[in-house]
Structures are given as structure tokens and as C-alpha cells.
C-alpha positions in Angstrom: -58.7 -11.8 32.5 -61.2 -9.8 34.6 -64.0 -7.7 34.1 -61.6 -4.7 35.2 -59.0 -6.0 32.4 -61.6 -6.2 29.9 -62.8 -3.1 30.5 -59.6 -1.4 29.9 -59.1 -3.1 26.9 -62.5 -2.1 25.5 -61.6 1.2 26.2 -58.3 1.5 24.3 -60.0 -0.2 21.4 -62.7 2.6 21.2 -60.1 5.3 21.3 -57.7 3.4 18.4 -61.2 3.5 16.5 -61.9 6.8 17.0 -58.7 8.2 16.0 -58.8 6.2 13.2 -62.4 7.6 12.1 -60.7 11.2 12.6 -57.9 11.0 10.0 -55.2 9.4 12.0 -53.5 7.1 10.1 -51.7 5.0 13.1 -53.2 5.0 16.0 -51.5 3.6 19.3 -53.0 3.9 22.8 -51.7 2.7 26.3 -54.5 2.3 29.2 -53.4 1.4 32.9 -55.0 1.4 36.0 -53.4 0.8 39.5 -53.4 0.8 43.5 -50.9 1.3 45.6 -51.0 1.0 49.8 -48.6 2.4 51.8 -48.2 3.0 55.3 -45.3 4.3 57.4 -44.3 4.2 61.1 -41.8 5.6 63.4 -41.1 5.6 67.0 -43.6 3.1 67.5 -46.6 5.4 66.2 -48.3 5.3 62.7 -47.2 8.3 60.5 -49.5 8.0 57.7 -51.3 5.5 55.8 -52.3 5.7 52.4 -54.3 4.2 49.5 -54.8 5.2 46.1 -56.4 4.0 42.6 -55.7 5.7 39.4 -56.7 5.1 36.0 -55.5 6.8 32.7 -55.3 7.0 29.0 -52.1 7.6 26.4 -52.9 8.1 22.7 -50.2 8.8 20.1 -51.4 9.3 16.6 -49.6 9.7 13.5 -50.6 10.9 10.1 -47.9 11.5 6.9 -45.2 11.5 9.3 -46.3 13.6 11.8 -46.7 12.4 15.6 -48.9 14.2 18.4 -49.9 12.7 21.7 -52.7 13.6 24.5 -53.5 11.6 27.6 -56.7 12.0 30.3 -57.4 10.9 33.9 -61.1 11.2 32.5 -62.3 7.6 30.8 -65.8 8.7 30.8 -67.0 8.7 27.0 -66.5 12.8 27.2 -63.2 13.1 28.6 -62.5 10.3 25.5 -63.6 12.4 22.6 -61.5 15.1 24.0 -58.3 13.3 24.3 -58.9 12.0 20.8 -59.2 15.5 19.3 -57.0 17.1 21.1 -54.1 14.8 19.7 -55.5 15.0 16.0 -55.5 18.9 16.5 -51.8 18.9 17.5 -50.8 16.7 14.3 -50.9 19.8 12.3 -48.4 21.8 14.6 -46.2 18.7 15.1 -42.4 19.0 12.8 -42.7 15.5 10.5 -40.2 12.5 12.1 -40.0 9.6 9.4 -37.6 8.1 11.9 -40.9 8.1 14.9 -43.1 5.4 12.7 -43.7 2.0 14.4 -42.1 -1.2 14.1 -43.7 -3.4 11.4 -46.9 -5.3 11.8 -44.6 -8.3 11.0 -42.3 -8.2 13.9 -45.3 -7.5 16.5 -45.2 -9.6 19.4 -47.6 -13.2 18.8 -48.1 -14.5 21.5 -48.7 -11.9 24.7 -49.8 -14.8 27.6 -46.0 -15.5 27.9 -46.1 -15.9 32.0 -43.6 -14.4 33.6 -45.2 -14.8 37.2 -45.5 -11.5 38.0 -48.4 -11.0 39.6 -49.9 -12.0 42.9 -53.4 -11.8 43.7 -52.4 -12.6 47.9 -50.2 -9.0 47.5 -52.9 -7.6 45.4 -55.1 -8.6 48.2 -53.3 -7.6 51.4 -54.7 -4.8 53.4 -54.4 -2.0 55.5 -54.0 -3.4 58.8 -51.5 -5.6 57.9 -49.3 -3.1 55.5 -49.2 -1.6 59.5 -48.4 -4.4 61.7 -45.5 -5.1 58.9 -44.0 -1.6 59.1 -43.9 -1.7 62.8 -42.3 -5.1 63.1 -39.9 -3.3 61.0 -38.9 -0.7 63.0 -40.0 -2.3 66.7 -37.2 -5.2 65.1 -34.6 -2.8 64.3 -35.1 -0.8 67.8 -34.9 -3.5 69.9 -31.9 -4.9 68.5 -29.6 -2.8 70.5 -29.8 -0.7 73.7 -28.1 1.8 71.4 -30.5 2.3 69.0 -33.2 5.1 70.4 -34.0 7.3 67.2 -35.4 6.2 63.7 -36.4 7.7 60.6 -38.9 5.2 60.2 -39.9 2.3 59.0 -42.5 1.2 55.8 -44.6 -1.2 53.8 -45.9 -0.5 50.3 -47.4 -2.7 47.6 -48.5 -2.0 44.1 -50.6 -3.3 41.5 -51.7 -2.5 37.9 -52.8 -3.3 34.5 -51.4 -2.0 31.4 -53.6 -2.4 28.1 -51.7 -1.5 24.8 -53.8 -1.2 21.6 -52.5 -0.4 18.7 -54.2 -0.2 15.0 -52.0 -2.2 13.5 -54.1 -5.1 15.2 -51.6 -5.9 18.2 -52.9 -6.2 21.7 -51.3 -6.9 24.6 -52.2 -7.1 28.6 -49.4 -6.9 31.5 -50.2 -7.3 35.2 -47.7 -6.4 37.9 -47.4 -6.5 41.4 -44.8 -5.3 43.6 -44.0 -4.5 47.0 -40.9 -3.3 49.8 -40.4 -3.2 53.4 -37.6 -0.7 54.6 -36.3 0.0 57.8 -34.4 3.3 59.2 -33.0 3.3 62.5 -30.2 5.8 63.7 -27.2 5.7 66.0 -25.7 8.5 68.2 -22.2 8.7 67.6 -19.6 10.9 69.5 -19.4 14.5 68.7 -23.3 14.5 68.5 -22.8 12.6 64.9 -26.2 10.3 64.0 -25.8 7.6 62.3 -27.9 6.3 59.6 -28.7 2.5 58.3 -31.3 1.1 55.7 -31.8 -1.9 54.5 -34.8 -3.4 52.2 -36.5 -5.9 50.5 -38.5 -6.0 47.3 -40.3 -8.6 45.4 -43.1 -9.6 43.0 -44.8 -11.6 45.1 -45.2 -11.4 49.3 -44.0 -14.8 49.8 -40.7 -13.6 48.5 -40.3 -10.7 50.7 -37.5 -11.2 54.1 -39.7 -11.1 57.3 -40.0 -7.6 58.6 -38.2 -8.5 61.8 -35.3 -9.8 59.5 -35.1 -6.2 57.9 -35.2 -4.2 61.0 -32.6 -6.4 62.0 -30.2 -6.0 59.5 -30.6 -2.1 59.3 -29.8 -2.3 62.7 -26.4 -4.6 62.7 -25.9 -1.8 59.1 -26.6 1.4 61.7 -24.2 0.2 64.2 -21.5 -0.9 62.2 -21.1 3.1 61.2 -20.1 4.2 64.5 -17.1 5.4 64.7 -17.1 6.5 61.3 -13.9 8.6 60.5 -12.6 9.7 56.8 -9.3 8.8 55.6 -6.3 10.4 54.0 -6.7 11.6 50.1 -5.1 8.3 48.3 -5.6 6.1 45.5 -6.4 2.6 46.2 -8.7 0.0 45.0 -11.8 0.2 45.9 -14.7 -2.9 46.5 -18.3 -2.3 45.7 -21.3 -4.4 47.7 -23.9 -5.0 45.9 -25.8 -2.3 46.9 -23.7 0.6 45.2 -22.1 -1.7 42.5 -25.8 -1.7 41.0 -25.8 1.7 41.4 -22.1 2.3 39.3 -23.7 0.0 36.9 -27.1 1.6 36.3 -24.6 5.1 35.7 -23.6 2.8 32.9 -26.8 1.5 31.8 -27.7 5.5 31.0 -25.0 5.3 28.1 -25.7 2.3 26.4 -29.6 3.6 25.8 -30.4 4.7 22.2 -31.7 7.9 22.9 -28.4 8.7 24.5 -25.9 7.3 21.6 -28.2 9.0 18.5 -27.9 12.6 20.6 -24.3 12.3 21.2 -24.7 12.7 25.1 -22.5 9.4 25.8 -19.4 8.4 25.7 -20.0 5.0 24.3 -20.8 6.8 20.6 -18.7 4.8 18.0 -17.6 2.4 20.7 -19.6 -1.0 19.4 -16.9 -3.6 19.1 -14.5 -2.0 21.0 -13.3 -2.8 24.6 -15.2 -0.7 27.7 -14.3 -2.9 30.5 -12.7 -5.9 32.1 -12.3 -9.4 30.0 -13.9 -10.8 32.8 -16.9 -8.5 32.7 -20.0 -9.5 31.2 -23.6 -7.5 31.2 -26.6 -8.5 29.6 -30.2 -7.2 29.3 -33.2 -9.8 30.2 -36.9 -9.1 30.1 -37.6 -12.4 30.4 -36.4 -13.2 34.1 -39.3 -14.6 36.1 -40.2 -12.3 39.0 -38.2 -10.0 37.2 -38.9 -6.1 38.7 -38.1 -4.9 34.8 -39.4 -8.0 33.3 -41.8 -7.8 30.3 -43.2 -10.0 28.0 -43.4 -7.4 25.1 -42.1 -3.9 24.9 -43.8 -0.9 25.2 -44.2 -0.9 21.1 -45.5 -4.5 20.8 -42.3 -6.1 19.6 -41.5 -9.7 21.6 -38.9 -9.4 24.8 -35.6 -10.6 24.0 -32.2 -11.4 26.0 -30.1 -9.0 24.7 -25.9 -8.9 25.5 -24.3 -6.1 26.1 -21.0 -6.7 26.9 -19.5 -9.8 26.5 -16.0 -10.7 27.9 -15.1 -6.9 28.1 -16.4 -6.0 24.7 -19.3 -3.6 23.7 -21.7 -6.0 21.7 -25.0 -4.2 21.7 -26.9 -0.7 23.0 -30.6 -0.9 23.7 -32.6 0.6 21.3 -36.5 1.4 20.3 -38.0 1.7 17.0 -36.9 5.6 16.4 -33.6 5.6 18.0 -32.6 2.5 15.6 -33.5 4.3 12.7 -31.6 7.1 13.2 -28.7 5.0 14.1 -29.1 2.7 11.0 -29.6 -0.2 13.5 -32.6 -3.1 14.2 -34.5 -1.9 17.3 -33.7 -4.5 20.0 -37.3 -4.5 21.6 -36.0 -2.3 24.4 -38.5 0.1 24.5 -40.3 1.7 27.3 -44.0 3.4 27.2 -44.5 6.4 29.9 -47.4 7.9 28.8 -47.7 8.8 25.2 -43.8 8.3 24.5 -41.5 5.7 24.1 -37.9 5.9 24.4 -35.3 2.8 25.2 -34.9 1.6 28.1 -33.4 -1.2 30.1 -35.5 -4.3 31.6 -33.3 -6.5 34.2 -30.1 -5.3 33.5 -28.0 -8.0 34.8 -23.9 -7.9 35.7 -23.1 -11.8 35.7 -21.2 -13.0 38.7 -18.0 -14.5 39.2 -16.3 -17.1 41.2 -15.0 -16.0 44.1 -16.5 -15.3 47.5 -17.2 -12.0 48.8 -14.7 -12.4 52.0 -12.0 -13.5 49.5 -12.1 -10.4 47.8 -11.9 -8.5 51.0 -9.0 -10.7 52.0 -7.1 -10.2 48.8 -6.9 -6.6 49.1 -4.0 -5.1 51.2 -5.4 -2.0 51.1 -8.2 -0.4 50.2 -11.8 1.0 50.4 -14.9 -1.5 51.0 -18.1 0.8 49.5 -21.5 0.2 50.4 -23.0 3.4 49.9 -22.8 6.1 47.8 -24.1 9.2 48.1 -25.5 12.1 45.3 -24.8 12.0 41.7 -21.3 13.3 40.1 -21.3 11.6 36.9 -20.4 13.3 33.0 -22.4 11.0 30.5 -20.4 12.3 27.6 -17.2 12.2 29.1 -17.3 9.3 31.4 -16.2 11.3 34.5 -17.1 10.0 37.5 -17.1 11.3 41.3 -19.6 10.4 44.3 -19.8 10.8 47.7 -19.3 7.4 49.4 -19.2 5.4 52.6 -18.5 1.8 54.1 -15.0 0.1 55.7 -11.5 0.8 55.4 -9.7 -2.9 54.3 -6.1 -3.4 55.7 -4.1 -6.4 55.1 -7.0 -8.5 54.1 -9.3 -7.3 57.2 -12.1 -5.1 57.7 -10.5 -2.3 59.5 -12.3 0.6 60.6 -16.1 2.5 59.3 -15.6 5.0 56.7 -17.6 8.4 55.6 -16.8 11.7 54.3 -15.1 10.8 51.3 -15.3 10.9 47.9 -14.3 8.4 45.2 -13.6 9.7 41.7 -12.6 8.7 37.9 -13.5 7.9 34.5 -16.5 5.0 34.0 -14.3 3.6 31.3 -11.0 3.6 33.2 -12.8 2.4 36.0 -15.1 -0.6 34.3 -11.8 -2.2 32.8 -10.0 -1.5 36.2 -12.5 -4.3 37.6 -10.1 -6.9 38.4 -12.1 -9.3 40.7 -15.9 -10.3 40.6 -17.7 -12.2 43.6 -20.3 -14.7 43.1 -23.3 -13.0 44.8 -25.9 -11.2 43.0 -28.8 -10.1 45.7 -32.4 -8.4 43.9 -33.7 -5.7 45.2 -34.3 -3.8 41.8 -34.1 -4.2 38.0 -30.5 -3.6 38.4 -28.6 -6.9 39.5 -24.8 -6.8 40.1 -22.4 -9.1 42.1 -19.9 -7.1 44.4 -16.8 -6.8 42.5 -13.5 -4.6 42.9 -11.7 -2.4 40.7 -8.1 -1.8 40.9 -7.3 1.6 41.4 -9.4 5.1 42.2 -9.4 8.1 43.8 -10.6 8.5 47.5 -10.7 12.1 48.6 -10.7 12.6 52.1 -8.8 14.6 54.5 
């Protein structure tokens, strides 16, 4: 611990004592402090460049059942007082919520050094000239890949660090620090008709060591750019359709919304009364997993102090478990599954490393199993009815005939219903690539929708 971490930790425990000297019965405060660096180049020129610290304060108090909440950007002693009685003022116009008390002092996570590894003081350390000479590798990669490429929305490095300091009356204390950091590359194409073309591709990690070189991403959005000329749509059909990686962690976090508690005690998913029932394919399997090293969603406690756990999902098809916090299992008549997030004041479930497991077969071999069909690897805006399951995106990638990559795709629009869909998944590959706290293998589902000309 540092004399920055320390600090923030005094801090929290002053404001838990003050609240608690000012009628407050529970008193739980969250402290952070961060800095993130960013800079962003295009056409060989610096855009911008950007640094920033910030440093902040959540309480939530609760007395006789009531909950009220205030935070501050202000830490000095003053700007403390007045978070502190600002949220004891509000507990007398806050409605009671027996269902909003904390989880007991029992369960409270023991042992908060668990090390995940993810921090790194070399990222924490890096600096402004060479966040710049990365994002121009980027792009200066990506440009001179092809005589082709002449435009580019840009390329960019950006890192982050912080500290989070919970403190809570009860006694429990816990410190989490966190690095992260990307490198994303843009270039674009001109295709006939005056069409441009556009191709990303990025890396994120924990740590800078695990980052791809910034010539290997402006590469690859390159080869991604130019395999989209030529892009044409397709005749409205139903066929089965392959997701990469990319968007199958996208179809899957579209799922992740519904299994959330908040979602299943308000009625806004269609998953309500579906534990122990089927909601996809036999061969599916999903689990939650705070405790993956390097993990982007990976904590060693959850936001209200209770130790991180695996938790299963679905298993073989079946519906095993939502995520829940303290209130939201309490109003379902469930046990919390130590799923909650802190933002702020609030907490509400949320997932960590939500995790599709892969299968067996290669990528190609799914491709060359499919006569006919639709190869996604993008999707585009957000058509999706949580309480209904209906589904409908706009979506690009490669037309598949006879087992072969035939032709780029765009202007479409693939359609159903999640639940029709996620037991349609008849073939699952064995690659799983991490770029966010969403992991998922590419996998195929047997029949959907494509809308196209």
C-alpha cells in the first residue's frame, strides 16, 4: 500500500465515523481516485492528447430502513462535512426499503489481498510521449499496409489507473487497484460508387506487456478494411448465421442484461420464472468469474464486501443461476451471489468476466460445414426487446457458400428471438479471444432472418 492508498482509506474511515456520530445507523462509503492518458492520431498528425486525475467520495447511509446517498469531488475536510449531512438530511425524505440493508457482517469478505494481478505499475508509469509514438505506429502500420488505404479515422492509445477504497461500519475494508489500457486503429477504404469502407481492430489488457504491438493492430485493421470492399447485401432469406468473436460477445452480453437481478425482480426480462428450465443449446455453457487473473471484470470482493465467487449460469443448456446483489435477492427470495457492482453511492448486480466456454471444433471447420449462410463480424445499433427476447441488428461480414468464404456482406439486418436463437446454437469453435469482460468463442446458430434486398 502507498501513501496515496492510505490516504484514501483514512478518508473513507473519517466519513463512516462521521455519519455514524450523526445518527446514521449503517454507514458505507466508496473512495477512488484515478488517471487516465490518452492520445489520438490521424493522418500522421496528433489530434489531441490528454491527461486527467480525479478523485471522489460515495456515502450511503441508512437509518430504520431508510437509505439516502451523497457523493463530492471535494475531499477537503469541508466539502466532507457537507457530503455527510447532506445524505443524513435526505434520510428523512427517503420511502423505507427493508429489502436495501446490507449483507451480513458474517458473510463479509476476510481476506481482501486475494491477487488477481491486475495492476501494473510499468502501465501506471508510461507517459505521454510514448502513449503518442504508439498511436502513430498504429495508424502509420495500418496506412502503409496497402497502396489502397489513404483515409483514416484515426488511431489511439489510452491507459487507466485507479484505487477504490470501500469502508463500511460494519468493520469491512477493502482496497482494489486496476490498470488497464487499448490501442485501436481506424483506417478506411474507397470502394466503387464513392462507398468508404471502415475497419477496426483492438487490443486491451491489464498489463502493457500483454498488449499486440501497435504495428500488429494497424495491420490487422488494415487486412479487416480491405476485406470489405466490394461489400454488396444479399437477398432477404433465412439461413444460419456464424458469429466471430467479436459480435458473438456482443449477442452474449444482450443476454447477460437478462440474467441480472435488477432485471428479473422488475419483470423487464424474459428469463422471469425460467430457473431450471432450458434457454439454449445442450452444448452451451456460461458462467460468471471474478476471479480470472488479468481479468477486465475481475474482482476480489464485490462492491458490498461479500467474497468473489464463480458462479454458473447456464450449464449444458439449462438456466442454473441469475446474478444477484444483496436487495435484488431479497426481493426474489434468493441468496445474493456476490454479483454486485458499486457506481457511486448505488449498487445494483452486475456481471464480472462473463465467460461462454468454448468448444471443439476449429473456426474454419465451422465455416466449411455451412453450405450456406452468413459469416457476422459486426453488428451494428441496438434492436433488442429485453422482456420479449426479440432480437434485430444491423450486421456485416462474409457471405459462406458451399463451405467457402464467398463474397463481403453489409446492409443487412439479422433478426429473431434471443431464446429461439441461443438454443438454435448448433456448433461452437474452440477460440475465445479477450478484449473485454465479455469472452465468447465464435459459434453458429442454425437458422435466422437476414433482411436484405
Amino acid at each position: 500500500m502507498n501513501d496515496h492508498d492510505e490516504s484514501l482509506l483514512s478518508i473513507a474511515r473519517h466519513v463512516v465515523k462521521q455519519a455514524r456520530a450523526q445518527g446514521a445507523d449503517i454507514a458505507e462509503v466508496s473512495a477512488a481516485q484515478g488517471w487516465e492518458l490518452s492520445a489520438q492520431a490521424r493522418l500522421g498528425e496528433i489530434e489531441f492528447v490528454q491527461e486527467a486525475g480525479q478523485r471522489g467520495l460515495s456515502l450511503r447511509v441508512r437509518r430504520d430502513d431508510h437509505v439516502a446517498a451523497s457523493s463530492t469531488s471535494d475531499l477537503r475536510p469541508e466539502g466532507l462535512d457537507r457530503c455527510v449531512e447532506h445524505a443524513i438530511e435526505l434520510l428523512t425524505l427517503s420511502q423505507p426499503d427493508p429489502d436495501s440493508r446490507p449483507a451480513d457482517t458474517h458473510e463479509m469478505c476476510r481476506d481482501t489481498s486475494v491477487d488477481l494481478d491486475l495492476f501494473d505499475p510499468d502501465l501506471e508509469a508510461l507517459g505521454t510521449d510514448q502513449a503518442i509514438q504508439m498511436a502513430l505506429a498504429a495508424e502509420s502500420a495500418a496506412l502503409g499496409f496497402d497502396s489502397r488505404l489513404k483515409l483514416s479515422e484515426g488511431a489511439s492509445f489510452g491507459r487507466a489507473s485507479g484505487t477504490t477504497a470501500l469502508v463500511f461500519s460494519n468493520g469491512f475494508e477493502g482496497l482494489r487497484r486496476a490498470t488497464r489500457a487499448s490501442i485501436v486503429a481506424s483506417p478506411v477504404a474507397e470502394d466503387s460508387g464513392g462507398k468508404r469502407r471502415r475497419g477496426h481492430y483492438y487490443t486491451a489488457h491489464r498489463h502493457l506487456r500483454g498488449l499486440e504491438s501497435a504495428d500488429s493492430v494497424g495491420r490487422k485493421a488494415a487486412q479487416r478494411t480491405l476485406d470489405q470492399l466490394g461489400s454488396r447485401s444479399v437477398a432477404t432469406c433465412e439461413a444460419p448465421v456464424i458469429f466471430h468473436p467479436d459480435a458473438a460477445r456482443s449477442l452474449v452480453g444482450t443476454f447477460a442484461d437478462c440474467i441480472l437481478g435488477g432485471s428479473l425482480w422488475r419483470k423487464s426480462s424474459y428469463l422471469v420464472d425460467r430457473l431450471g428450465t432450458q434457454v439454449a443449446s445442450l452444448s452451451l455453457n456460461l458462467v460468471d468469474d471474478p476471479l480470472r487473473k488479468c481479468g477486465l471484470g475481475s474482482r476480489p470482493f464485490d462492491g458490498e464486501g461479500l467474497p468473489s465467487k464463480v458462479n454458473t449460469i447456464v450449464e449444458n443448456g439449462i438456466y442454473v443461476s441469475p446474478l444477484l446483489d444483496c436487495t435484488s435477492a431479497r426481493k426474489l427470495g434468493m441468496q445474493s451471489t456476490a454479483s454486485a457492482a458499486r457506481r457511486g453511492a448505488h449498487t445494483a448486480a452486475s456481471i464480472s468476466n462473463l465467460v461462454m466456454q468454448p468448444g471443439s471444433l476449429e473456426p474454419q471447420a465451422i465455416i466449411a460445414d455451412t453450405k450456406r449462410g452468413f459469416f457476422v463480424t459486426n453488428m451494428l445499433g441496438f434492436g433488442f426487446n429485453p422482456i420479449t427476447g426479440d432480437f434485430s441488428r444491423g450486421a456485416s461480414g462474409f457471405w459462406v457458400e458451399d463451405g467457402h468464404v464467398a463474397f463481403p456482406v453489409s446492409e443487412v439486418t439479422i433478426s429473431g428471438n434471443l431464446d429461439t436463437m441461443l438454443k438454435g446454437i448448433d456448433a461452437i469453435g474452440n477460440d475465445s479471444i479477450v478484449l473485454s469482460s465479455v469472452i465468447a468463442p465464435t459459434f453458429r446458430i442454425a437458422a435466422m432472418t437476414i433482411a436484405g434486398q
